[in-house]
C-alpha positions as CSV (number, residue, x, y, z in Angstrom):
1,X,19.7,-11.9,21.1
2,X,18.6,-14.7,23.1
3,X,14.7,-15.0,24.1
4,X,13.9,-13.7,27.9
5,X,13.6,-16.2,30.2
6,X,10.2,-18.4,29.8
7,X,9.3,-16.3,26.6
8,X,7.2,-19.1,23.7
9,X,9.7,-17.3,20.7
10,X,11.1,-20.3,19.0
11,X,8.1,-22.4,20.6
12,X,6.8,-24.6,17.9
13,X,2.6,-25.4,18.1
14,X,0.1,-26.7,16.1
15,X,-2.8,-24.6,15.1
16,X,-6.1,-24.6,13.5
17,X,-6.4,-21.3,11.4
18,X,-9.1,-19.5,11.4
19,X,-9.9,-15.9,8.7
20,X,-7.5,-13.8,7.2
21,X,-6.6,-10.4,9.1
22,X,-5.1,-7.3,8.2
23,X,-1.3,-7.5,7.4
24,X,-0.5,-10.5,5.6
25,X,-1.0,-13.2,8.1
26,X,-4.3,-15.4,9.9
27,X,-6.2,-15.7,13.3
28,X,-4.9,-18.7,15.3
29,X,-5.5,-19.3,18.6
30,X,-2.6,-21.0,21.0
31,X,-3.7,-22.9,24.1
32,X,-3.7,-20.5,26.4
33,X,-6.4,-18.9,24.7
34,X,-3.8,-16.4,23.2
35,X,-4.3,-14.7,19.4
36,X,-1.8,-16.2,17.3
37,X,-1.3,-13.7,13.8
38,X,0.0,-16.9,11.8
39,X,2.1,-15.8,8.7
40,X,2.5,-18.3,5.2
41,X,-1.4,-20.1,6.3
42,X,-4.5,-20.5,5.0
43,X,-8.1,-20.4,6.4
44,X,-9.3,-24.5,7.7
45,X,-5.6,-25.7,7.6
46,X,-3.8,-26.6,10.8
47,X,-0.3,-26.2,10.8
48,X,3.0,-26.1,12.3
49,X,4.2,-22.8,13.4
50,X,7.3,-21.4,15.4
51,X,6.7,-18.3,17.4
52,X,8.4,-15.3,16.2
53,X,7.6,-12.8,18.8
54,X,5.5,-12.7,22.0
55,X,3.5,-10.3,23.4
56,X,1.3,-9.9,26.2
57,X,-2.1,-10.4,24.3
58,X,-1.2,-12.1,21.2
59,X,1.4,-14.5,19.5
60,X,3.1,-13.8,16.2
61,X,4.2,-17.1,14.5
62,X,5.0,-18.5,11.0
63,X,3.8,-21.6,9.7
64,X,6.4,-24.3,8.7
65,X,4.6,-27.0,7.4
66,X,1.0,-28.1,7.2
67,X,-0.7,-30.8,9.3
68,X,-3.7,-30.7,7.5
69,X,-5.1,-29.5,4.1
70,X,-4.3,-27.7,2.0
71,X,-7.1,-24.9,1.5
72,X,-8.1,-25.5,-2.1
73,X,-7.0,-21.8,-2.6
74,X,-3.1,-22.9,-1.7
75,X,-0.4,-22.5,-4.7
76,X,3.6,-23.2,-5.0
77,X,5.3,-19.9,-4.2
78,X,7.0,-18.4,-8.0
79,X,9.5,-16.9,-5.3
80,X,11.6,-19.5,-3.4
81,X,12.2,-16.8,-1.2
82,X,8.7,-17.4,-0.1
83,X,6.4,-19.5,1.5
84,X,7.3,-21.9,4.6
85,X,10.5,-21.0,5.9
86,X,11.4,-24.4,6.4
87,X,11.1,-24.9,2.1
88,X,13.2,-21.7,1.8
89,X,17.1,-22.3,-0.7
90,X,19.0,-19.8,-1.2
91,X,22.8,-19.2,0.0
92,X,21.9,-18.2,3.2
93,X,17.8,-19.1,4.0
94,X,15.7,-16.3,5.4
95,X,11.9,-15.5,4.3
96,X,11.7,-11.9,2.0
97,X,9.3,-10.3,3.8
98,X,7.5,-8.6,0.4
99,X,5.6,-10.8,-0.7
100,X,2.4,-12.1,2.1
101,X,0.3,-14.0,-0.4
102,X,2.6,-15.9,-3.1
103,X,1.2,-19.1,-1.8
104,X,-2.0,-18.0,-2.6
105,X,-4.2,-18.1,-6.1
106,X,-3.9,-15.3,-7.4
107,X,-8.1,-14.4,-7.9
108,X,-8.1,-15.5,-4.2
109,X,-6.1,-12.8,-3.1
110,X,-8.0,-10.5,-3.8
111,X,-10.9,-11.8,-2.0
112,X,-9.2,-12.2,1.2
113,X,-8.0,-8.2,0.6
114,X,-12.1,-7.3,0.3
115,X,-12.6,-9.5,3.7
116,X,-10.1,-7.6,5.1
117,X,-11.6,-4.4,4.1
118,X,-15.0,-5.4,5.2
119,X,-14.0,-6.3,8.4
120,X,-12.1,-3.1,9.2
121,X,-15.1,-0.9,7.9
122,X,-17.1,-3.5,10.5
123,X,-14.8,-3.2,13.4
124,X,-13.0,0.7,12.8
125,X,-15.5,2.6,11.2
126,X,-18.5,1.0,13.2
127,X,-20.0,0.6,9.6
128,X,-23.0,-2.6,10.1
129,X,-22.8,-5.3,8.2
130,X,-25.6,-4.0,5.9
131,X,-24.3,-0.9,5.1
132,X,-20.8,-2.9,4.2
133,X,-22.8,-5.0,2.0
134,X,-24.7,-2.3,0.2
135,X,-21.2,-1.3,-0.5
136,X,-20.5,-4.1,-2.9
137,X,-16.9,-4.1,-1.3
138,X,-14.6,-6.4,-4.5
139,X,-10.7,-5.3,-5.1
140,X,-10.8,-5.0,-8.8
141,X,-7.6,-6.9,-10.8
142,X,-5.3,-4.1,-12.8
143,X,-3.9,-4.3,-16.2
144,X,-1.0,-6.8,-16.4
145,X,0.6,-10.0,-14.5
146,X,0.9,-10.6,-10.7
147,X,4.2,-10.8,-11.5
148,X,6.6,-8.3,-12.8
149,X,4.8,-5.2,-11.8
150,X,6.4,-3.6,-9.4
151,X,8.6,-0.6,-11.2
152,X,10.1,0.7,-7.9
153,X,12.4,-1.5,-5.8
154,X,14.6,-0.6,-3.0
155,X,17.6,-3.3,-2.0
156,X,19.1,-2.7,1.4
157,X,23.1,-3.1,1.8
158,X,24.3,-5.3,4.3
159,X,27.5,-5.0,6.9
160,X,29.0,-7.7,4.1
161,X,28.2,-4.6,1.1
162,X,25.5,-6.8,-0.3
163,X,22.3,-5.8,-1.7
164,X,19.2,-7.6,-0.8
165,X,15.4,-7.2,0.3
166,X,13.8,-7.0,4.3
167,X,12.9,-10.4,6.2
168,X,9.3,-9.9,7.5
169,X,9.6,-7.5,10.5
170,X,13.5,-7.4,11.0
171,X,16.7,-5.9,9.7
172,X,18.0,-9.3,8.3
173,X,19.1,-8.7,4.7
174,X,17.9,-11.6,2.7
175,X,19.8,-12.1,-0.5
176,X,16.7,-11.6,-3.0
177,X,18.7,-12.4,-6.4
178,X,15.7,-12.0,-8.5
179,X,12.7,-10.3,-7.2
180,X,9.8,-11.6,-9.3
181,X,7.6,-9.3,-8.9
182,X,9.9,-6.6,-10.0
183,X,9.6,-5.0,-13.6
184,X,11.5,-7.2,-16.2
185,X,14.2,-4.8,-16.7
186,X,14.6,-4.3,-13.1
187,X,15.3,-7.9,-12.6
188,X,17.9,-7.8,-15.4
189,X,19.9,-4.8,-13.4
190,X,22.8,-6.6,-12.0
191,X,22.5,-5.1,-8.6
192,X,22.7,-8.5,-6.4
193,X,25.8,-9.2,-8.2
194,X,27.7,-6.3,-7.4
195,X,29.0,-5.1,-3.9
196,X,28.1,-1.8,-2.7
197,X,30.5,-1.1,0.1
198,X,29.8,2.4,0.5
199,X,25.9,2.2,0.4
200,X,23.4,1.8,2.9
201,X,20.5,1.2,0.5
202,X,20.0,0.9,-3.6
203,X,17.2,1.7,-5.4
204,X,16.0,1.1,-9.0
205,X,13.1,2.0,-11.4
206,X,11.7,1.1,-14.7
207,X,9.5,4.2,-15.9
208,X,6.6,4.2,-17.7
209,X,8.6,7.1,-19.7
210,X,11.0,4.4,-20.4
211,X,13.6,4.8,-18.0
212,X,15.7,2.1,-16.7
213,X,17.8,3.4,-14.1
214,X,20.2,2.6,-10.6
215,X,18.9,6.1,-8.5
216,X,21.6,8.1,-7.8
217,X,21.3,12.3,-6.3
218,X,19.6,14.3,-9.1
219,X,18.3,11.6,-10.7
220,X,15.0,12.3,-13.1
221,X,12.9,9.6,-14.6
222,X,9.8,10.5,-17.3
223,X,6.4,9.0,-16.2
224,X,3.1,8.7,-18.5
225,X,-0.3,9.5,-17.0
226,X,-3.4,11.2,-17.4
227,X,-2.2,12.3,-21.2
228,X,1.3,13.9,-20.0
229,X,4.4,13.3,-19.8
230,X,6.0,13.5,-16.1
231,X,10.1,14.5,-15.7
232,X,10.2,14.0,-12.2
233,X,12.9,13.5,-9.5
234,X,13.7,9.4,-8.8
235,X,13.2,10.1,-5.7
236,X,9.4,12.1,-5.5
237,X,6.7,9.5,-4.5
238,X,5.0,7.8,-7.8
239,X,3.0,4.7,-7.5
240,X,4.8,1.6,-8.5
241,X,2.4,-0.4,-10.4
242,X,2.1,1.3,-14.0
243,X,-1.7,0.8,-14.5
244,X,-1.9,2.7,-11.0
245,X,-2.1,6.7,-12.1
246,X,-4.1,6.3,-15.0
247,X,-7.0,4.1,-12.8
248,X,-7.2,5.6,-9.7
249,X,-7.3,9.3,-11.8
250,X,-10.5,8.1,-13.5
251,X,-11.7,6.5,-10.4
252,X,-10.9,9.8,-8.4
253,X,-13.1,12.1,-11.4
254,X,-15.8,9.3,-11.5
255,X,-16.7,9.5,-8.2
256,X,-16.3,13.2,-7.6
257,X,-17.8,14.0,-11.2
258,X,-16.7,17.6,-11.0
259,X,-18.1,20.7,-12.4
260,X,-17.0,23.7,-14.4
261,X,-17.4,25.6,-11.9
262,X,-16.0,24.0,-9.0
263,X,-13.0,25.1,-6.7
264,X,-10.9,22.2,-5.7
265,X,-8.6,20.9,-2.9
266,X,-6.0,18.7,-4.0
267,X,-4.4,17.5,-0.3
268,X,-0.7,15.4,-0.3
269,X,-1.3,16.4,-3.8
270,X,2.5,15.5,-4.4
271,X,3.7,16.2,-7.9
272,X,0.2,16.9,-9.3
273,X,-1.3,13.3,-10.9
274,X,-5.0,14.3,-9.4
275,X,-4.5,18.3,-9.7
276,X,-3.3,17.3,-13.5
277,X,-6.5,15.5,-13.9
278,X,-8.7,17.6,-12.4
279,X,-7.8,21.2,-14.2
280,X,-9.5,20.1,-17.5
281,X,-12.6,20.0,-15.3
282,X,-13.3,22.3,-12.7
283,X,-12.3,26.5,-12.2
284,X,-9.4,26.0,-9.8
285,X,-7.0,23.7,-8.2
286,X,-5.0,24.0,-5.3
287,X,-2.2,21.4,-4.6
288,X,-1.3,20.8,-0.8
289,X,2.3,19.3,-0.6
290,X,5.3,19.5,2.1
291,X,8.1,17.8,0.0
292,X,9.9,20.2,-1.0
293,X,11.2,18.2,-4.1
294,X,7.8,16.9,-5.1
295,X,6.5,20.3,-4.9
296,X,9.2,22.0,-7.1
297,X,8.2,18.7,-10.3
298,X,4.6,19.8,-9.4
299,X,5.3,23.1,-10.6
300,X,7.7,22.5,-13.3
301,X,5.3,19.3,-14.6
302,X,1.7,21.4,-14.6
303,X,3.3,25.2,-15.4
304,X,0.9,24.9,-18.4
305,X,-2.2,24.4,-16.6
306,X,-3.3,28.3,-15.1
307,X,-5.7,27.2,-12.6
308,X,-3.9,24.7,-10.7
309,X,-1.7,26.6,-7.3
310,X,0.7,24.5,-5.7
311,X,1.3,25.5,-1.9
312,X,3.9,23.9,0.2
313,X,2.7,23.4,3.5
314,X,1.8,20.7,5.5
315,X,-1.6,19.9,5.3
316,X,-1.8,20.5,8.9
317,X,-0.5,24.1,8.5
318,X,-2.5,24.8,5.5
319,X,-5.0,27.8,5.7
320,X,-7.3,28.0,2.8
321,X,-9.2,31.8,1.9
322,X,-11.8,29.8,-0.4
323,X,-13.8,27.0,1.0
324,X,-13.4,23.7,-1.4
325,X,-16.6,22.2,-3.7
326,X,-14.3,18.9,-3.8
327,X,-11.7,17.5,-1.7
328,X,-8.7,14.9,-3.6
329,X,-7.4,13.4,0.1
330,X,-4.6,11.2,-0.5
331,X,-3.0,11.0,2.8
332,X,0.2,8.8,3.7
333,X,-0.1,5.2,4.7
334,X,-0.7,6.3,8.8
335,X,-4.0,8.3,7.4
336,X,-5.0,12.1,7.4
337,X,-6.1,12.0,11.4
338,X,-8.6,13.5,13.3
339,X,-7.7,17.0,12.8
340,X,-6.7,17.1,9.5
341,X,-10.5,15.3,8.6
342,X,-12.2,17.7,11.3
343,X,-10.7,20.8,9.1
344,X,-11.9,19.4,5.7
345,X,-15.2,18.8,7.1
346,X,-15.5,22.2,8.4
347,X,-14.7,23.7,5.2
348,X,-17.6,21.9,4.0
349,X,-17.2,20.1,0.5
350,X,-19.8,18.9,-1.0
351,X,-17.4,15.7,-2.0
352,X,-14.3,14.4,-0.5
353,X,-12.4,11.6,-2.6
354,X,-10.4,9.8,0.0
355,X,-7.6,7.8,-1.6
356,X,-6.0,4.9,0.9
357,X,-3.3,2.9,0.7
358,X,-4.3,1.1,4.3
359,X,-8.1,0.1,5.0
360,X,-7.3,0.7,8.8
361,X,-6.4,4.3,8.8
362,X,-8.7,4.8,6.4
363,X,-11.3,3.2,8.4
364,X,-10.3,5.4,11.6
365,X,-10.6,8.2,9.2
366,X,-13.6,7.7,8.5
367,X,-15.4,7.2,11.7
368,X,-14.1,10.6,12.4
369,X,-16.1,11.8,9.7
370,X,-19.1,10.1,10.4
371,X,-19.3,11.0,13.4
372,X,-19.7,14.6,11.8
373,X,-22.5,13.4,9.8
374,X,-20.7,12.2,6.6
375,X,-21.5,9.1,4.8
376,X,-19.5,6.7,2.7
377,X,-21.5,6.5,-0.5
378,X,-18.9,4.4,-3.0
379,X,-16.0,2.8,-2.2
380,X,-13.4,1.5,-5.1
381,X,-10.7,-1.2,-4.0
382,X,-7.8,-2.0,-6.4
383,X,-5.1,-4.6,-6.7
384,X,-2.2,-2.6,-7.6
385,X,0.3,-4.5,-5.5
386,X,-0.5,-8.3,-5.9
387,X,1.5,-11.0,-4.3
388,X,1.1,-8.7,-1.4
389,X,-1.7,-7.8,1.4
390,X,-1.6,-3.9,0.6
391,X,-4.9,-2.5,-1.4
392,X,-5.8,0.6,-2.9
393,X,-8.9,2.4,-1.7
394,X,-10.6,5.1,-3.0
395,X,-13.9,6.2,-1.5
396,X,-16.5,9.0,-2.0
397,X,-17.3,10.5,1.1
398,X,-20.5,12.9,1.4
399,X,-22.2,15.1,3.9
400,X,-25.2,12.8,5.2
């Protein structure tokens, strides 16, 4: 589709880039005074960038070479599916749109993820800088390499019946023949070799159970976590970095330090990791999930454990007869909203552990519940998918 008429897409510009912002990319600004969200940059370098999309208050743009620098922090790309498009190989180019920080150092990384944490605690949740500092806000590095952790992978198909990985905001298939931040054993799988003419999509997955497997319907893969053995369905969520269940579990108990006699909520409790971990602990658990498939492994996985109840409902439909002492909230990456936060709070917890997968909605989240007089008292940020911009949150939330 050619550009409209006068539009700056394929415009090439030099600019000076400023800090890191949420999403994988850095402030610019373009002449006309315009935001420019610069992809592939660095904070202090100027660069050459070609505009990918306009809109009426900002630019979106990828760097293609540097002008300046480079930031001390600046690394070759392991992937030579990214960095600068312009340095791209590959049979037929394109820029996997996975992986935002490859070109970064690896310790750095994670301190532009806290920035961008602060920043939307500062600007969402109307947090002031001193109570974002009192926070101590650092992402904290998981067990294992940057690289060859990810133990979920999804290929898309093309029109051609070849399997390969999203370009940055677009349907172009890039042919990603060896994703390096993919399990070992996924990257063995010969899926980019093979044609799939009648499939849309392909997905894979290394277990911690041991599992090695192409997904196909009725698939089950064993998982390890919190001292159990999992026999889920392939396609039930599970978080895809191994170290993940295990430490946000202890970092969900930690915070909430429950008590013999407490009654918890487990929300978007999916196939039962926090119920699972809380039973030992408190005098009831209910489990809060709509899937109907992760619901059915939640059952069959925790049918030993007597005071765990699984309801299937929506969170939004759910309709509780005993009011929670703790609340597990792990909501999907667009955030719990305003009414499902509004209903917790009413029910009046003495602890809420929030568990985000997106600092922005968790940050709307939570100036929903400050405005009902709930404080953030601790907030935990992990690393559990490097190479990337995405971090894991989880906070303790209290009435003030």
């Amino acid at each position: 589709m050619n550009p409209p008429t006068g539009s700056l897409v394929g415009e090439r510009m030099a600019l000076d880039v400023g800090p890191v912002a949420h999403g994988g990319h850095w402030v610019a600004r373009a002449a006309d005074g315009r935001v420019v969200f610069v992809r592939h940059a660095l904070s202090g370098e100027r660069v050459l960038a070609e505009v990918t999309e306009e809109h009426p208050g900002y630019l979106r743009a990828d760097a293609l070479e540097l002008l300046s620098g480079p930031a001390a922090e600046r690394v070759a790309p392991p992937c030579r599916f990214a960095g600068f498009p312009g340095e791209l190989a590959g049979p037929r180019g394109g820029t996997c749109g996975g992986c935002d920080f490859q070109h970064v150092a690896p310790e750095h990384q994670r301190e532009l993820k806290a920035a961008v944490v602060r920043e939307q605690l500062t600007r969402l949740a109307r947090l002031t800088p001193a109570e974002v500092e009192d926070l101590g806000v650092r992402v904290a590095e998981l067990p294992g390499s940057v690289s060859g952790w990810r133990s979920r992978l999804r290929y898309t198909v093309d029109a051609a019946g070849r399997a390969g990985l999203h370009a940055f905001r677009s349907h172009e298939v890039v042919p990603v023949d060896r994703c390096l931040i993919a399990h070992p054993a996924l990257q063995a799988l010969p899926v980019t070799a093979e044609e799939w003419p009648d499939d849309d999509e392909v997905a894979v997955i290394a277990s911690s159970g041991g599992d090695v497997t192409v997904v196909e319907p009725g698939t089950t893969v064993r998982e390890r976590a919190v001292g159990r053995l999992w026999t889920i369905p392939a396609g039930v969520f599970w978080q895809v970095h191994p170290a993940a269940p295990d430490a946000f579990a202890d970092a969900v108990l930690d915070l909430l330090d429950p008590r013999p006699t407490d009654r918890a909520w487990d929300l978007y409790g999916g196939v039962g990791l926090f119920a699972a971990a809380l039973s030992p602990r408190v005098a009831s658990v209910v489990l809060v999930e709509s899937d109907a498939g992760a619901a059915r492994a939640a059952r069959s996985c925790l049918a030993d454990l007597s005071n765990v109840h699984i309801v299937r409902s929506t969170v939004e439909r759910f309709r509780f007869s005993d009011a929670p002492d703790i609340v597990v909230l792990d909501p999907p990456r667009s955030g719990a909203g305003s009414r499902v936060v509004r209903e917790i709070a009413a029910a009046a917890p003495r602890a809420i552990a929030y568990v985000a997968c997106d600092p922005a909605a968790f940050a709307r989240d939570l100036a929903t519940l400050r405005s009902l007089g709930w404080r953030l008292s601790a907030l935990r940020c992990f690393d559990a998918f490097p190479m990337t911009h995405h971090v894991e949150l989880i906070a303790l939330l209290q009435p003030s």
